[in-house]
VOPAGU-2260 file (C-alpha; in pm, 1 decimal, decimal comma):
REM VOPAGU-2260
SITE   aa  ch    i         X         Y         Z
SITE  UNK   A    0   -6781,0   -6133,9   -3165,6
SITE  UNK   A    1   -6564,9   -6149,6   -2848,7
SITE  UNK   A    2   -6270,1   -6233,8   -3012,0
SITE  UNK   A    3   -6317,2   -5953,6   -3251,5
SITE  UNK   A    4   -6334,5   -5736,0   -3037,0
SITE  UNK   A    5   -6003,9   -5777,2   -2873,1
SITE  UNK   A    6   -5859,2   -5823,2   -3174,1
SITE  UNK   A    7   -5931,4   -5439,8   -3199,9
SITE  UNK   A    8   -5865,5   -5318,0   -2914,2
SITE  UNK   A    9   -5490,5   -5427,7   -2954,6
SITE  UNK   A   10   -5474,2   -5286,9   -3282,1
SITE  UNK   A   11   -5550,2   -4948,2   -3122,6
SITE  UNK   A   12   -5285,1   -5000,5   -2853,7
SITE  UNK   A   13   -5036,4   -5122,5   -3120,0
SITE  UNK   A   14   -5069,8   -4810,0   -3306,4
SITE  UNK   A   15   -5072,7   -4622,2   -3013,4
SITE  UNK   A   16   -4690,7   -4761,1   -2952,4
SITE  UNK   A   17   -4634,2   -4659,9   -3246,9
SITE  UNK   A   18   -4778,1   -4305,8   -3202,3
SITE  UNK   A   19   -4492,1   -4234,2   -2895,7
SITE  UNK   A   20   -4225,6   -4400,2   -3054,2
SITE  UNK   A   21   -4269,9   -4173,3   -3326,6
SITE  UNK   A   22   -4299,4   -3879,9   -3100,3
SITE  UNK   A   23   -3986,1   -3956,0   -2916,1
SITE  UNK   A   24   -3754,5   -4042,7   -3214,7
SITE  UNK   A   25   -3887,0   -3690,1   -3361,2
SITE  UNK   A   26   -3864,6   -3556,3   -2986,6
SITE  UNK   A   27   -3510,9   -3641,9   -2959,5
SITE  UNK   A   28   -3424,2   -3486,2   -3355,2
SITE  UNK   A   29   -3614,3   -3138,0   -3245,2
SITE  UNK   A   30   -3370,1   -3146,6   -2879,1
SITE  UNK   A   31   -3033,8   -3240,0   -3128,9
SITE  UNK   A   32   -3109,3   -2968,2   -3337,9
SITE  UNK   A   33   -3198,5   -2705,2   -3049,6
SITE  UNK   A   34   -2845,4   -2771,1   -2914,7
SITE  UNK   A   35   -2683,0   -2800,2   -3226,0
SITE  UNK   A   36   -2816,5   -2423,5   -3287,7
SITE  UNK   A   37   -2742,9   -2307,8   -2930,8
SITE  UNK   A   38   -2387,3   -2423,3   -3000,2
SITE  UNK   A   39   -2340,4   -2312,2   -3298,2
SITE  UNK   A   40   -2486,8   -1890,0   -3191,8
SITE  UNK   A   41   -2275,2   -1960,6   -2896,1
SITE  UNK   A   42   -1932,3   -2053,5   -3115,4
SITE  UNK   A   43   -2034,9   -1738,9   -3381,9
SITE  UNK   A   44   -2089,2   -1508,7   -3074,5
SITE  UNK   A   45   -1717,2   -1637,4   -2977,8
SITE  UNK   A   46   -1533,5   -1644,7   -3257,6
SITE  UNK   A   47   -1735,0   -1439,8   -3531,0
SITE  UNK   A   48   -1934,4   -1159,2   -3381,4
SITE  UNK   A   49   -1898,2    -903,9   -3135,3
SITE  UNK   A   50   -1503,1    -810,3   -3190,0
SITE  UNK   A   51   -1392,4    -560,4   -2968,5
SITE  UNK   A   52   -1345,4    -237,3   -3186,5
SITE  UNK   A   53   -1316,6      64,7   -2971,5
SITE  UNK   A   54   -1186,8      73,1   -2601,9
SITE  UNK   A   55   -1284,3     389,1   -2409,0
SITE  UNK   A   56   -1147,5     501,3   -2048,0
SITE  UNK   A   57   -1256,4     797,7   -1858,7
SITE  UNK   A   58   -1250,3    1052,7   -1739,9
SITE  UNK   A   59    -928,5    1228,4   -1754,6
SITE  UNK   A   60    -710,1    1257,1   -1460,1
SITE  UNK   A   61    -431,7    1430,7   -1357,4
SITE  UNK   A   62    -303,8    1042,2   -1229,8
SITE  UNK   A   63    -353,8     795,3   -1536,8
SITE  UNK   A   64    -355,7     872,8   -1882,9
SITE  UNK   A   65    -639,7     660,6   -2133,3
SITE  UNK   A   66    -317,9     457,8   -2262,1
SITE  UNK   A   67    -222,5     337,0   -1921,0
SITE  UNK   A   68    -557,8     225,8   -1797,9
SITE  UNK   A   69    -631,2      44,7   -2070,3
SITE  UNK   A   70    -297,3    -150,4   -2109,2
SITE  UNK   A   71    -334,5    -264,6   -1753,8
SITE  UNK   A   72    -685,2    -405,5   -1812,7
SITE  UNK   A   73    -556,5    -633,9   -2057,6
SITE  UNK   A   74    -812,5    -562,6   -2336,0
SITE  UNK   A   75    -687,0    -538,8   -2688,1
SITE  UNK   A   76    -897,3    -490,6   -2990,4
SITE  UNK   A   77    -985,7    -796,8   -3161,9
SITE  UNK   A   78   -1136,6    -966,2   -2843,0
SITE  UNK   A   79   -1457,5   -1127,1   -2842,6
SITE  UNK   A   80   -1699,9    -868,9   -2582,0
SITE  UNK   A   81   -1831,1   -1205,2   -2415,5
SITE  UNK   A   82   -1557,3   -1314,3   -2358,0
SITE  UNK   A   83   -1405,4   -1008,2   -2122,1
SITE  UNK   A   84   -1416,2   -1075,1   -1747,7
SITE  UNK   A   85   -1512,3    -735,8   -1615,6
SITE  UNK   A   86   -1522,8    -791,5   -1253,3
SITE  UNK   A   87   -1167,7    -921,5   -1284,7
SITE  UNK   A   88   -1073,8    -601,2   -1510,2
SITE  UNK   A   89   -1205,7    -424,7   -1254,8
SITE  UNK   A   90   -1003,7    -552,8    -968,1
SITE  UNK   A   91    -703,3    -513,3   -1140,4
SITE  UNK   A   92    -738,7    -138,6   -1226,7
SITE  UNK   A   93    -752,6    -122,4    -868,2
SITE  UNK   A   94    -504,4    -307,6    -719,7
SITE  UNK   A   95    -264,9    -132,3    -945,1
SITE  UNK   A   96    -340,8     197,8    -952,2
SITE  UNK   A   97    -400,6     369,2    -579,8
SITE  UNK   A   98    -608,1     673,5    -704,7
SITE  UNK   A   99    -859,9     453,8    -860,2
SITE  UNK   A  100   -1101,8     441,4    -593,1
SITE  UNK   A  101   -1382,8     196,7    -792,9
SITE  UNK   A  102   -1358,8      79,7   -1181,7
SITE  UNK   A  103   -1670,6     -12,1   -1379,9
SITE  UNK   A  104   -1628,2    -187,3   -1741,2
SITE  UNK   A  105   -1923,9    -215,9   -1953,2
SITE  UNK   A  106   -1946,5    -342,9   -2331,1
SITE  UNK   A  107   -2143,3    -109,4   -2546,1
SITE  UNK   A  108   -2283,0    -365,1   -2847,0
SITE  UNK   A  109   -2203,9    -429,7   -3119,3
SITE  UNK   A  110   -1873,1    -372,2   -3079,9
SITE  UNK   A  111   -1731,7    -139,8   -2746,2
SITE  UNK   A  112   -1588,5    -134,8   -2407,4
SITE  UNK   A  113   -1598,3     161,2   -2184,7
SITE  UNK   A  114   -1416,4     220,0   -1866,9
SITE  UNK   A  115   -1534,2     419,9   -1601,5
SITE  UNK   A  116   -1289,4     472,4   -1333,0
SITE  UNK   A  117   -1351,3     684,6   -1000,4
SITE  UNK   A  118   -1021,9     819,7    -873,3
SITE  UNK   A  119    -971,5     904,0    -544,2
SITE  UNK   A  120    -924,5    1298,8    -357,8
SITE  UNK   A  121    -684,9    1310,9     -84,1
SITE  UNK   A  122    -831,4    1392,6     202,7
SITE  UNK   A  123    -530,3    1379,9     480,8
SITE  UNK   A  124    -179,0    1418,4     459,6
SITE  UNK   A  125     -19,5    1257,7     785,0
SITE  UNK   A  126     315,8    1380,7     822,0
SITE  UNK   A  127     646,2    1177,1     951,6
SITE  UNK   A  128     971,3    1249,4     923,5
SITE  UNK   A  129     975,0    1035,8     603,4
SITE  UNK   A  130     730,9    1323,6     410,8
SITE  UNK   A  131     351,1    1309,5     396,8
SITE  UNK   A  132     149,0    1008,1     331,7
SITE  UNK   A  133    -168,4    1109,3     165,9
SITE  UNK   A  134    -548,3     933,3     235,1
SITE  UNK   A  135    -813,1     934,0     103,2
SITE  UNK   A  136   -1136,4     947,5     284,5
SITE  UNK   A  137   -1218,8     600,5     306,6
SITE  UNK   A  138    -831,0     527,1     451,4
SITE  UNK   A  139    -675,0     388,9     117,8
SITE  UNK   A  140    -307,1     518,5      94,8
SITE  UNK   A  141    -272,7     750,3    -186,0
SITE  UNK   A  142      55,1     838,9    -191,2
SITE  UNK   A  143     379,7     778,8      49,6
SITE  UNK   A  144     698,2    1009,0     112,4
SITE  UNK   A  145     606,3    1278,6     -82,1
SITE  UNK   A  146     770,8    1627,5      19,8
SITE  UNK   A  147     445,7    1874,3      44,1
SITE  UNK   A  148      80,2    1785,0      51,2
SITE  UNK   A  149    -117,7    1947,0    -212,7
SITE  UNK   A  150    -370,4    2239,3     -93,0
SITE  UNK   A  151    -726,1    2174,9      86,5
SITE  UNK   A  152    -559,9    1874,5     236,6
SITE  UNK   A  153    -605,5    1848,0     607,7
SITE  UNK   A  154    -228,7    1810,3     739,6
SITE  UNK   A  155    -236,7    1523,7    1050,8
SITE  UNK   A  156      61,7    1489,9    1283,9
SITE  UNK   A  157      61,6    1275,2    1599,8
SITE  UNK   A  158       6,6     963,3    1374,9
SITE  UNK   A  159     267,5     796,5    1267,2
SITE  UNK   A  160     244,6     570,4     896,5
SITE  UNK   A  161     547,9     415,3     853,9
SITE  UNK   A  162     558,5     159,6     579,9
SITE  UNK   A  163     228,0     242,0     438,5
SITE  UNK   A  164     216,8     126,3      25,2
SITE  UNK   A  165      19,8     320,7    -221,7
SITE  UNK   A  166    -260,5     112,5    -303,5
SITE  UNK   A  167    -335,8     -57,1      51,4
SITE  UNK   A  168    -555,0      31,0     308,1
SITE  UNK   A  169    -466,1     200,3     650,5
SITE  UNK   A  170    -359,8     -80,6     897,0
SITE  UNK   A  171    -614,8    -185,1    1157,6
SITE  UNK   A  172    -379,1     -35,6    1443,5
SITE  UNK   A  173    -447,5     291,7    1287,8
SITE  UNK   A  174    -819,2     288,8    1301,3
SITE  UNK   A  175    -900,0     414,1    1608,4
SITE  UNK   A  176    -680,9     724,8    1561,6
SITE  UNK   A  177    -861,5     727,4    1222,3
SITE  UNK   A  178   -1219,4     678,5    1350,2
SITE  UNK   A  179   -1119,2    1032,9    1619,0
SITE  UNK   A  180    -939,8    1192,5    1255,6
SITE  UNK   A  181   -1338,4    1170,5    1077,2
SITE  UNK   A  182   -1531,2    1278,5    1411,0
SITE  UNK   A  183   -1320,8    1565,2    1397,7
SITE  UNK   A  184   -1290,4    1664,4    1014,9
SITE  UNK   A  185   -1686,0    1596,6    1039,4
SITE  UNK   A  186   -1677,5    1879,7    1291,4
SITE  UNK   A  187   -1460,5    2122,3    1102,6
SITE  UNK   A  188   -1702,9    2071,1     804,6
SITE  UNK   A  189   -2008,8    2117,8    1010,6
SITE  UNK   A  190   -1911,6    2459,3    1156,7
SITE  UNK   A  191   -1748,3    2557,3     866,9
SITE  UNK   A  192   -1434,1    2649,4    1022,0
SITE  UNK   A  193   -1157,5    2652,5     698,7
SITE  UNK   A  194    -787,9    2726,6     717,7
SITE  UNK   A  195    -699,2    2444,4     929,7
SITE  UNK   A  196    -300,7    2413,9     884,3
SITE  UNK   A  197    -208,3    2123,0    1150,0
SITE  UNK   A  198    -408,9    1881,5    1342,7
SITE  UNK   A  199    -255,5    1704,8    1598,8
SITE  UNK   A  200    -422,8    1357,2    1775,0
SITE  UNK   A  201     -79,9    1265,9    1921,9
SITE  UNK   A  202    -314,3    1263,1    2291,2
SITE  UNK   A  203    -709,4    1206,5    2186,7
SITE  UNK   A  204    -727,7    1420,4    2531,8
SITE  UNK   A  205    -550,2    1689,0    2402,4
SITE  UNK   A  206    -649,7    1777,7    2043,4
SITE  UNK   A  207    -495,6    2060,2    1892,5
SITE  UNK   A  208    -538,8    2280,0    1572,6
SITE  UNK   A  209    -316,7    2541,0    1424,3
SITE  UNK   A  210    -518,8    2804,8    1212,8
SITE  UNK   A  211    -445,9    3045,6     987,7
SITE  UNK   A  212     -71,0    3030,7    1073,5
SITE  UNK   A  213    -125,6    3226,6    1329,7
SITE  UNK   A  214    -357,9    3080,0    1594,1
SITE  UNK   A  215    -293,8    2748,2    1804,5
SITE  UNK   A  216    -649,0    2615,6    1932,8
SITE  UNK   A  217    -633,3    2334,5    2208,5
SITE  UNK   A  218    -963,0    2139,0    2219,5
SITE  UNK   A  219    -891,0    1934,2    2474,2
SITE  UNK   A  220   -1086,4    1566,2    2430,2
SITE  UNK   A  221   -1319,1    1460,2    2172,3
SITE  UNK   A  222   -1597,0    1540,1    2410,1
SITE  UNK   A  223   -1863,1    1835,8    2282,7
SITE  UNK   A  224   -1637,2    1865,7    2011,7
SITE  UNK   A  225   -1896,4    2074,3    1765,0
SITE  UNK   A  226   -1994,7    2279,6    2023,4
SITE  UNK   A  227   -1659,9    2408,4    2099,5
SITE  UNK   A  228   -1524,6    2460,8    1753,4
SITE  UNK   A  229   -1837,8    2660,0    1683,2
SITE  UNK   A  230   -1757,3    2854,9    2010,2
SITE  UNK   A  231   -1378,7    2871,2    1846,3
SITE  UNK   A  232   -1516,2    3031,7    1530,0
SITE  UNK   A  233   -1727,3    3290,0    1683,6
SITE  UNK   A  234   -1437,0    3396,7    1888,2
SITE  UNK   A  235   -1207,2    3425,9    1607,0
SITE  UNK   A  236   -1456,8    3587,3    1358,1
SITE  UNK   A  237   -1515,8    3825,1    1636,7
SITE  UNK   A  238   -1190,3    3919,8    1747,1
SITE  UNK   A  239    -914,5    3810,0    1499,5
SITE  UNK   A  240    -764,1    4060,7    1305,1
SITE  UNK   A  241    -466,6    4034,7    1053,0
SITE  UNK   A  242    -177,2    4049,7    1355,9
SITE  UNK   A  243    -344,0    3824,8    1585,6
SITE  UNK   A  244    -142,1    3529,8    1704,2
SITE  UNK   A  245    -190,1    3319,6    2008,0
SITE  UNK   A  246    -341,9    3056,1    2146,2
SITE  UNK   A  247    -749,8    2980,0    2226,5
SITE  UNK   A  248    -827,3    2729,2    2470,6
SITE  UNK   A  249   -1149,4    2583,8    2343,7
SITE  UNK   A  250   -1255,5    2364,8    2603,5
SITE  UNK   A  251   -1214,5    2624,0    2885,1
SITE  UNK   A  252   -1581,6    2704,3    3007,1
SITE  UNK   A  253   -1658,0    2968,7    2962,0
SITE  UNK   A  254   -1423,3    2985,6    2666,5
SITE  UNK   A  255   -1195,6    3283,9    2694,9
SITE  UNK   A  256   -1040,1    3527,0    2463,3
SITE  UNK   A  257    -713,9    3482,1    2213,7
SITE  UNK   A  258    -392,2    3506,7    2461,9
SITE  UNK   A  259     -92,5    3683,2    2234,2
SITE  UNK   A  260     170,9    3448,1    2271,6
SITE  UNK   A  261     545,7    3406,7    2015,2
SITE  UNK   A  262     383,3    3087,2    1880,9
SITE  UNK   A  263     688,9    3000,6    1687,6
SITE  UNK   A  264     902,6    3022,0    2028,4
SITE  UNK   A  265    1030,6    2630,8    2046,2
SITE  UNK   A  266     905,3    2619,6    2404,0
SITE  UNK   A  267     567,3    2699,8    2304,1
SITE  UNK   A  268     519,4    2558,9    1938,2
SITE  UNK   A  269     330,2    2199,4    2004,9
SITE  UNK   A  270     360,2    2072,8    1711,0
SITE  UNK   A  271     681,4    1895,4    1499,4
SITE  UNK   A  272     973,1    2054,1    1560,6
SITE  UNK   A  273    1048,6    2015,0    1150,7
SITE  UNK   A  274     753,6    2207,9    1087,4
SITE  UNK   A  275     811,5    2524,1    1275,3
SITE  UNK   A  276     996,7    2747,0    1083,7
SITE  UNK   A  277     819,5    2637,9     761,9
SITE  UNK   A  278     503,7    2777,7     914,2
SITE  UNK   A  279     713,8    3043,5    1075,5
SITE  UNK   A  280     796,1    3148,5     700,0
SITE  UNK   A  281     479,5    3143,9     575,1
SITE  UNK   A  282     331,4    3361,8     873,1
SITE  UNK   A  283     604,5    3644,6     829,4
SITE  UNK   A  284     544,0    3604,5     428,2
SITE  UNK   A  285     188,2    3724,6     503,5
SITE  UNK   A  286     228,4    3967,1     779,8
SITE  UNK   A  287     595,3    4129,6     607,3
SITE  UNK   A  288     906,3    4020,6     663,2
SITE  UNK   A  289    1041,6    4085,8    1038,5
SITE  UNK   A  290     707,3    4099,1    1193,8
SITE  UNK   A  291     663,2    3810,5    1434,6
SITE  UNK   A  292     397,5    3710,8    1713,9
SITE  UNK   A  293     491,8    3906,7    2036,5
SITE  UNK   A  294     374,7    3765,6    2412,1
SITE  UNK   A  295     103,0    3957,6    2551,4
């Protein structure tokens, strides 16, 4: 009886053996075919399914037309959607174009790509001899050299850009002057003051608008800047009328009233030389020709 009895007991452990080899030979056929498959969807996904069709860019700009966007992202119909790199498409729309501000590429299954592109609004136009350079609010360089600056674009002097390229960003040395440029737009925005011709941040001590064409306003430093451009505005709402021209000092306290002065004489104008009798134009153009500031 002894014997017997391990006689069965390695039977069941023989069979047993058996049992797992059986599992792991069928094991290993169930993993070959799993990546077979997976290779296989991943080869038809590649090569058969999902060709691009239709390749959409928007929105319309005054910049880039739909044909130029989408020959620099390098899609063509035909591709596989998997296989387009959009954070690299992305990058490239803008590196080479300096009005797109942000690009987003997303495939639309079964068989589309659309491009979303955010272009960029000029915010400043700092002037050099060279022309205008303009930003945009987050300091990219939008354009360089160009002869005017297009309306509702705050015109900077006292900061000069040489050698700026479309495209880049606005050199660290410029920063600082940009950092005072924000503060004060910030300002003009907050009280709501609007036809803002020149701002000058040659001195950060001696800030200076020119509104209106008619009216230079010295704001001395940065400091309390708000609260004397709000002062500024209630004296010009106040006492401005259509042959006003002068100068306000802003940050006299208590702030005083508009002095008449020939704004346009050169010992007086503070601003580029170059500029005065282009402003000097427009101010006669919308007061009549011969009528010019006179001194009070």
């Amino acid at each position: 009886m002894p014997k017997k009895g391990r006689k069965g007991t390695g039977d069941r452990a023989a069979k047993g053996r058996r049992r797992r080899r059986r599992l792991i030979k069928y094991s290993l056929y169930y993993l070959m075919f799993l990546v077979f498959a997976v290779a296989a969807g991943v080869l038809l996904s590649l090569t058969v399914f999902f060709k691009l069709e239709t390749i959409v860019a928007r929105p319309q700009n005054p910049h880039y037309t739909e044909a130029e966007l989408i020959r620099v992202s390098g899609i063509t119909p035909g591709q596989n959607l998997l296989s387009i790199k959009s954070r690299r498409v992305e990058a490239a729309l803008v590196d080479a174009f300096p009005y797109v501000e942000k690009a987003d590429v997303r495939r639309e299954f079964p068989a589309g790509i659309v491009i979303d592109v955010t272009i960029a609004k000029p915010v400043y136009a700092l002037y050099d001899l060279g022309g205008y350079t303009l930003l945009s609010a987050g300091g990219r360089v939008l354009e360089a050299g160009i002869a005017l600056p297009p309306e509702g674009v705050l015109v900077v002097t006292g900061m000069p850009a040489p050698d700026l390229v479309p495209g880049e960003s606005l050199p660290a040395s410029l920063s600082e002057k940009k950092g005072m440029l924000d503060y004060l737009r910030e300002a003009l925005l907050d009280v709501e003051l609007e036809d803002i011709r020149l701002v000058d941040v040659s001195d950060r001590l001696d800030l200076k608008l020119f509104y209106g064409n008619c009216l230079v306003v010295q704001l001395g430093s940065e400091s309390d800047l708000v609260q004397k451009l709000r002062m500024a505005r209630y004296v010009i709402d106040e006492t401005m009328s259509e042959r006003t021209a002068g100068i306000l000092y802003a940050a006299e306290r208590p702030m005083g009233s508009i002095r008449p002065r020939n704004i346009f004489d050169p010992e007086i104008w503070p601003f580029p030389e170059e500029l005065r009798g282009h402003h000097q134009a427009l101010y006669a153009q919308a007061r009549g020709a011969g009528i010019m500031p006179q001194e009070g």
